[in-house]
N, C-alpha and C positions, 0 to 999 in steps of 0.2 A: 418315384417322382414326388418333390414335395407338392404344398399346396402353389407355394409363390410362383413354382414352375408351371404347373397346371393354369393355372391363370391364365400366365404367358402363352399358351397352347392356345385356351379359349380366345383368348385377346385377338391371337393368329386367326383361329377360325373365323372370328365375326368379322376381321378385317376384310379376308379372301372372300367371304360372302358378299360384303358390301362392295366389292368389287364385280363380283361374279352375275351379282344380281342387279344391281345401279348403273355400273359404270360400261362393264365390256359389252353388254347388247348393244347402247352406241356404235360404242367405237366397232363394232363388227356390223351393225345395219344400218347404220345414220353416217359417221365421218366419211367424207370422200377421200384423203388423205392427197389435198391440194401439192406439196410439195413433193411427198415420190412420185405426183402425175408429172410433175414438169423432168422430173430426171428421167422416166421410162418416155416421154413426150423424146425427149432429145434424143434418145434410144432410135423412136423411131424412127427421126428426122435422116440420122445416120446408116440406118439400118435401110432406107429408101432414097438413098443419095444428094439427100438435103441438108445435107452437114452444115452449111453457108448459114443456116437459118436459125441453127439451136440459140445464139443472141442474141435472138431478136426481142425489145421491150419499149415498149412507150416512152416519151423523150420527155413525159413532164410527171407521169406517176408511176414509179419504183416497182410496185405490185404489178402492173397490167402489161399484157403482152397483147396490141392489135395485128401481129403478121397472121396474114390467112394460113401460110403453109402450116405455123404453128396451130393454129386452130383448129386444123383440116387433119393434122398428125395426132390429133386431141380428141377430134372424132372418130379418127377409124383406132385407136387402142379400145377405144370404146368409156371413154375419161368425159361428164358432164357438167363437171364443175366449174369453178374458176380458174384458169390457167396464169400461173405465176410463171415469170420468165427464170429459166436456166440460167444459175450465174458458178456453177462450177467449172474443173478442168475440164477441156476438150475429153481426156482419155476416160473422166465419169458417164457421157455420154456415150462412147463407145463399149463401157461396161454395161451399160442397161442396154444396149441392141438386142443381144437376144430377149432379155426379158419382155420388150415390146411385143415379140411378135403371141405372148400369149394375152390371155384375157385380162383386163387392166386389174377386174375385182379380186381372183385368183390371186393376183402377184400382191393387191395392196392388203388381201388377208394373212397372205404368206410372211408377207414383210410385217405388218402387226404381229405375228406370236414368236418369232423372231427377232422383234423387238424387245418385247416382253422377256424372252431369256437372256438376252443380254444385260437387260436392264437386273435381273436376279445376279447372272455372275458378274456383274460390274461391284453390282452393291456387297455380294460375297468379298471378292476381291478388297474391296473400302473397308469392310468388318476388319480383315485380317492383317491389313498395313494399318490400316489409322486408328481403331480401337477394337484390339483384341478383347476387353475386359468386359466389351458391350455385345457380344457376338452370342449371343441368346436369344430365343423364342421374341423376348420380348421388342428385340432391333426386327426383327423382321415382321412384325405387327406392324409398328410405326411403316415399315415400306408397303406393308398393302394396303394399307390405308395411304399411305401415299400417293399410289396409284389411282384412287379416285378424286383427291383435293390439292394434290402439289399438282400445281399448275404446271411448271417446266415437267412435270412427265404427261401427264392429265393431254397438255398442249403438241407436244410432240406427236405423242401417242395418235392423237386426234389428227393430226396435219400428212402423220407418213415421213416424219422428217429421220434424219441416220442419224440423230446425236444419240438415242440409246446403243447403237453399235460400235461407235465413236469411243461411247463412254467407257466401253469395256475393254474396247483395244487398247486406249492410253493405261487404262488401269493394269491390264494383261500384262504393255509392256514394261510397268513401274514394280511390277512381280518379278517379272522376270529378270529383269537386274539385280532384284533381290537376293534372285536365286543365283547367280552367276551364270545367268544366260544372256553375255552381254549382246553377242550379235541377235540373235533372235531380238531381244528389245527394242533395239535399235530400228532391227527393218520393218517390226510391229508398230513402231511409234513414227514410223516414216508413213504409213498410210494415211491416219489419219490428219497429221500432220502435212500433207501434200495437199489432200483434200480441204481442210478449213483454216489450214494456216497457224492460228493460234495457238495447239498443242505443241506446236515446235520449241512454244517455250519450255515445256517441262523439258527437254533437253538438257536444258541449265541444271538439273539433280545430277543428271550424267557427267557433267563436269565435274561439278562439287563431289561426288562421290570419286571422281578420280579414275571414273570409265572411260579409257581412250577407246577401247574397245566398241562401245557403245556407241559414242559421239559421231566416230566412222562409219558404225553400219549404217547411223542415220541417217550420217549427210548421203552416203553412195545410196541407201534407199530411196531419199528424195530425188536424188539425180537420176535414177534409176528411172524413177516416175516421170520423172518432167522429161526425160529422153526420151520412155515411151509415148507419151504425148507427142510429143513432135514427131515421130514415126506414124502414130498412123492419121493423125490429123491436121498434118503440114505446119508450116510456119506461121502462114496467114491469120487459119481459127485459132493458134497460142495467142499470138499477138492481139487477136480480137480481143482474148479471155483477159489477157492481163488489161490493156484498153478499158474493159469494163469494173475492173479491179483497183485499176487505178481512177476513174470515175467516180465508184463507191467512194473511195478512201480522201477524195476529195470536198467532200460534204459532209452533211449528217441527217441521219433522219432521225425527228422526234416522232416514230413514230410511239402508239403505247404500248407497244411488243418490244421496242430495241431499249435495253436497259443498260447502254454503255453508260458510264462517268459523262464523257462528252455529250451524250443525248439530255443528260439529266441535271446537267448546268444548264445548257442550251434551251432546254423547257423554258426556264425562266425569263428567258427574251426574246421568245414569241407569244403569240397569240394563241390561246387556249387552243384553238380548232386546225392547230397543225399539224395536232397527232392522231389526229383522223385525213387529213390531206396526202398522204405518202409521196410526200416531194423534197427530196436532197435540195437541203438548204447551204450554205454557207453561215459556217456556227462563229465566226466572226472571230477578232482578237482578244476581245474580252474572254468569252466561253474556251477558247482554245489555252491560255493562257493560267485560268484559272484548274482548269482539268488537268491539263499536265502538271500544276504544278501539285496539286493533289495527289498526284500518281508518282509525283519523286518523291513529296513527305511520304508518303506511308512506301514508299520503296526503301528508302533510309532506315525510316523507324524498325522495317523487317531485318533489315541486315543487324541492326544493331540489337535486334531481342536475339536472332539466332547467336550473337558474340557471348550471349550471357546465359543460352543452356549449357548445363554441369558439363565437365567431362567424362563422369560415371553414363548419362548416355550415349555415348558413344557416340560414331559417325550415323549410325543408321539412324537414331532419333532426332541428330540434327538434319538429316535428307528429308526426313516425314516432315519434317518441320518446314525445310525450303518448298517439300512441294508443297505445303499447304496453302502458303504465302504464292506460290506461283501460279494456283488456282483460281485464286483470287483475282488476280493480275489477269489471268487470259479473258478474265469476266468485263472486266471493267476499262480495259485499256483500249480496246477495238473500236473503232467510230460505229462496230454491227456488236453487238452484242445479242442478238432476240432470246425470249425469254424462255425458250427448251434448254437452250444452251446451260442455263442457273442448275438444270443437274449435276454438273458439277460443284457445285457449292456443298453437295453430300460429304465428299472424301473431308475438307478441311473442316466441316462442321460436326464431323463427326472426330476429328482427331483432338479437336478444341473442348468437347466434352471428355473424353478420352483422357486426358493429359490436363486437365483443368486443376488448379491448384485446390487440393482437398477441402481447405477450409472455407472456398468459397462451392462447394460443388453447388448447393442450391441457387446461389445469383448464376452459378451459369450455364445451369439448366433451364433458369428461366428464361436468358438471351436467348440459348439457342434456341427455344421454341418460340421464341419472340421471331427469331428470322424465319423460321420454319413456318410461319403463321402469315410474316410479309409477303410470301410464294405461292400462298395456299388460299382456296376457299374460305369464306366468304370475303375476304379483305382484298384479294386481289381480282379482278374481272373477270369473269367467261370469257377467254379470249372468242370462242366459236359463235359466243351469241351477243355480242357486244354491244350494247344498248347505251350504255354510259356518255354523256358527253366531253369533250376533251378535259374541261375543267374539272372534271372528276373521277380521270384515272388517276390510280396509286402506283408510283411508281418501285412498289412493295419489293424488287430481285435488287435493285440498284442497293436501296437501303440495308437487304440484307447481309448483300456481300460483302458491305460496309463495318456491320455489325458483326461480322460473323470475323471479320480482320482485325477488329478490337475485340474480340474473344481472344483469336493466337497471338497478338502484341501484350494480353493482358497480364500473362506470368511475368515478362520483364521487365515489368514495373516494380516487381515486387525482391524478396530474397531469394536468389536463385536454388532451387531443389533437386532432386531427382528427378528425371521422368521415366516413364516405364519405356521398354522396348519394344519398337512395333514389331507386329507378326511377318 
C-alpha cells in the first residue's frame, strides 16, 4: 500500500471516529426521530381501528397535529416528542401496523442503523455509476465525514425520516437496468416512487435508454401499489390522501427546511418571519411564474448539453448524464422539497467531478466543495437546534443544486470531448 493510499485509510479512520464519538451518541440518546414517530403513529392508529384519524393536522400550521386520537396513539407507542401529521399513502400506514405494536425506541434504533447502511450501499452504488475513477479510500472519508456535517444526512438521520432507504432503492434500481434487470428496476423504482412521488421522474432514463421493459414494470408497480392501497384502506382514506396532496401542492411553505426553487423565489416576497411560521402560503404569479420559468431554462439548456456529448460515450454516459440533470430536477421542481431530501445531490455531484473537463479539474473541485459546503456545517443551520432568525437562514441546498447544475451544463459550453464510461 503506498503512502497516498495509507493516508486515505487514516483520513477514513479519523472520519468514522468523529462520527463514532461526536455525532452517533446523539443520534442513538438525544434525537427522537419526529418523523418515523408520525409513520409508526399511523401504524398504530390502523393497527387499533382508527384509520379515519391518520390525517389528521392543524388547519393553519403545516407541522402540528391537535387530534387527541393522534396524541393518545403517540402515547401508548411510547413516542414523547412532537408529533408531526402523517402525509403519506394510506398503504405506509398500514405497513408500520406491525411495527407499532413494539417499543417506539427499539424500532427508531432499528431504523437508525438501517439507515445508516443504506445510506453506505446507496453511496457504494453512486461511486460505481457516477464516478468509478473516485471510488477510493479517500470518497469514502469525505462520506463519514459527511455524516456528521452534511446536513441532509446529519438531518434525516436525526428526524427518523426514509430518504436514506429511498436513497438506495432509486439507486439499486438505476443498477439494475444497468445490469439488464429490466423488470426488477422497474418494480424497485416503483416503491419509492409510490411513496414520494418525485423519483418517478428517473423513469425518464428508462425511456431514453430504450427500456420498455422497465417503463412497464414501473407503471404496473405503481399500479400495483396504489391498488393495494385501495384494498385495504378503502376509497374514502385514498381520497383523503390525495385531498391532502393536493392541498400541499396548492401553496408553498417558506419554510427554512423546504428548499424547492418555488420556496426560494417566494422568500423574497414575504416577510422574514415566515420561515419560522409553517403556514402554506399562496406564492402568488409573480413567484410562480418566475420558478417555472427557471426550471424550463435550465430544462432546455440540459437537453441541449446532452445533444453535444461525443458519440465515443456511448448510450450509457449519455443515461448517467440525463440522470444527473434529473436529480436535479426532482430537488428543485416540487413545491416540498425539505432538506434530507438534498442527499441526493451526491450521485450528480459526484458524476460532475467524475466527468469534469481535465483542464479545468481544480475550478471544479472547488465548486463542488463550494456546494458541499452550502449543505454542510457551519454554513448551513442546526436544523435540530434552530436558534437563527428567519432573516438569517441560508438557504445553502437550493443554491447548491443550482450550482451543482452549472457543473453538469459546464462541459457544453466548451469543445466537446470524451467522457469515460460509467461503472
Amino acid at each position: 500500500m503506498g503512502p497516498t493510499r495509507a493516508v486515505e485509510w487514516l483520513a477514513c479512520a479519523a472520519a468514522l471516529g468523529v462520527f463514532a464519538f461526536w455525532t452517533l451518541p446523539d443520534l442513538v440518546t438525544v434525537a427522537a426521530g419526529e418523523d418515523l414517530a408520525s409513520l409508526v403513529i399511523a401504524g398504530q392508529l390502523v393497527r387499533t381501528g382508527q384509520a379515519g384519524a391518520i390525517y389528521a393536522h392543524d388547519q393553519e400550521q403545516f407541522h402540528r397535529v391537535e387530534s387527541e386520537s393522534f396524541l393518545s396513539a403517540a402515547r401508548t407507542i411510547g413516542f414523547r416528542g412532537f408529533c408531526h401529521p402523517f402525509v403519506q399513502a394510506p398503504l405506509v400506514a398500514w405497513g408500520f401496523a406491525p411495527l407499532s405494536a413494539l417499543p417506539f425506541e427499539a424500532v427508531r434504533l432499528a431504523w437508525l442503523f438501517l439507515s445508516l447502511l443504506a445510506l453506505a450501499g446507496g453511496f457504494e452504488l453512486a461511486l460505481r455509476m457516477y464516478a468509478p475513477r473516485l471510488r477510493r479510500p479517500a470518497a469514502w472519508a469525505f462520506f463519514l465525514l459527511g455524516l456528521s456535517i452534511f446536513e441532509p444526512v446529519r438531518y434525516g438521520l436525526w428526524i427518523g425520516q426514509t430518504t436514506p432507504l429511498f436513497f438506495f432503492l432509486v439507486l439499486l434500481a438505476l443498477w439494475l437496468e444497468r445490469r439488464g434487470s429490466h423488470i426488477p428496476a422497474g418494480l424497485v423504482l416503483a416503491v419509492p416512487g409510490f411513496v414520494k412521488l418525485s423519483p418517478i421522474l428517473l423513469g425518464v432514463s428508462f425511456l431514453a435508454r430504450g427500456s420498455a421493459r422497465s417503463c412497464v414494470a414501473l407503471a404496473l408497480g405503481f399500479a400495483a401499489l396504489a391498488g393495494l392501497s385501495l384494498a385495504v384502506a378503502g376509497i374514502d382514506l385514498n381520497a383523503a390522501y390525495l385531498d391532502r396532496i393536493g392541498e400541499v401542492g396548492n401553496g408553498v411553505l417558506v419554510a427554512y427546511n423546504n428548499h424547492s426553487l418555488l420556496a426560494f423565489v417566494t422568500r423574497f416576497q414575504t416577510p422574514a418571519e415566515a420561515v419560522l411560521s409553517w403556514r402554506l402560503i399562496d406564492p402568488g404569479l409573480r413567484a410562480t411564474l418566475v420558478s417555472s420559468g427557471l426550471l424550463a431554462l435550465g430544462a432546455i439548456a440540459a437537453a441541449l448539453s446532452l445533444r453535444r456529448i461525443p458519440p465515443v460515450a456511448g448510450p450509457e454516459g449519455r443515461a448517467a448524464r440525463l440522470e444527473a440533470h434529473l436529480f436535479v430536477l426532482m430537488l428543485l421542481a416540487p413545491g416540498l422539497s425539505w432538506s434530507h431530501y438534498f442527499l441526493f445531490l451526491v450521485p450528480p455531484l459526484l458524476l460532475a467531478i467524475d466527468q469534469g473537463p481535465p483542464s479545468a479539474r481544480g475550478f471544479t473541485w472547488a465548486l463542488a466543495l463550494a456546494a458541499l459546503a452550502l449543505c454542510s456545517r457551519p454554513l448551513l443551520p442546526d436544523y435540530m437546534n434552530l436558534t437563527l432568525s428567519g432573516s438569517e437562514v441560508i438557504p445553502g441546498p437550493t443554491l447548491a443544486a443550482i450550482l451543482v447544475e452549472g457543473l453538469l451544463l459546464a462541459p457544453a459550453l466548451g469543445k466537446p470531448s470524451p467522457l469515460p464510461q460509467a461503472g
